[in-house]
N, C-alpha and C positions, 0 to 999 in steps of 0.2 A: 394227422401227423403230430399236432402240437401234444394232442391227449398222450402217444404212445410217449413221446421225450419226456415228457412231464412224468412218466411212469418208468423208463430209464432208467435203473440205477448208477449207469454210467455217465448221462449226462449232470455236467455241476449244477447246482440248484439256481447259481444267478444267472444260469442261462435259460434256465426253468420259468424264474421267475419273470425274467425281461419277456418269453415269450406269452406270457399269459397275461403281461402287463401289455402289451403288444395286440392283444384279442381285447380286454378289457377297452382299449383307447378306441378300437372299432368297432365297439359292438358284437363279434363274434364270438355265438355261444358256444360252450364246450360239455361236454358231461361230466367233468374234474368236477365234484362237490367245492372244491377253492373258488371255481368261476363264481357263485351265488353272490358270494363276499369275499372281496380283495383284500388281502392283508394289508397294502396298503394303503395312502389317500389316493381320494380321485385326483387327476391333475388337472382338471376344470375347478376344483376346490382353492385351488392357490394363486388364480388368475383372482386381481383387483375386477372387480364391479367399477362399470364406468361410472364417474361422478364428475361434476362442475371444477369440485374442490380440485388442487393438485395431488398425485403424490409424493410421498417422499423424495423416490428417484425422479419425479421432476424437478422438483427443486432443489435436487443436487445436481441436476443436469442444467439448469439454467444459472446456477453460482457458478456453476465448471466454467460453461459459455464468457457468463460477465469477464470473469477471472482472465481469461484467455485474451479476450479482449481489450482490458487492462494492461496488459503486458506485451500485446500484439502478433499474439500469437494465430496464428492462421487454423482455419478449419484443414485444408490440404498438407500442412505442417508434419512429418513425421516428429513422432515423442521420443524414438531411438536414432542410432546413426550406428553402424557396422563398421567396425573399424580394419583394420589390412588381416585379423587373424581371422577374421571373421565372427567376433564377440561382438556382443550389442551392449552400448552404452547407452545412458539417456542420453538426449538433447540437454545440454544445460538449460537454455529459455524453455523447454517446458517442466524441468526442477523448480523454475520460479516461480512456475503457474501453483503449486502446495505451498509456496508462501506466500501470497497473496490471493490463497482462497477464503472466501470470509466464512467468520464462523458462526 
């Protein structure tokens, strides 16, 4: 079924594309000459390799943490508040959590 869409003139191509990207992520082979080789990157390719070291987004997620904590700011804490029209504003105490993020 995916081969016939893929070969659809009527279906759009990023739908095309998502289903064959879709096959690729599971293993299911097609006869579409594309399946051999993905135009795209694999997305096991963009996953960090476990290591000792941190990453980056750890340790910006443990300055966020310190930060918060500096300020007293809670884990359970909403960051917005909804106000009567129903627009969302920040929390001001978590505005002070980006000045007192260290750099």
């Amino acid at each position: 079924m995916i081969e016939k869409l893929y070969l659809n003139k009527r279906v759009r191509m990023s739908t095309a594309d998502r289903l064959i990207e879709l096959c690729v992520r599971n293993n299911i082979e097609l006869s579409i000459p594309l399946q051999k080789k993905p135009p795209w990157p694999s997305r096991t390719k963009l996953i960090a390799e476990p290591s000792e070291e941190p990453t980056f987004d750890d340790v910006l997620f443990r300055e966020t943490q310190e930060a918060a904590a500096q300020i007293g700011l809670s884990d359970d804490e909403d960051t917005h508040e909804v106000d009567e029209e129903g627009e969302e504003k920040a929390n001001p105490r978590s505005c002070a959590l980006s000045a007192h993020r260290p750099k």
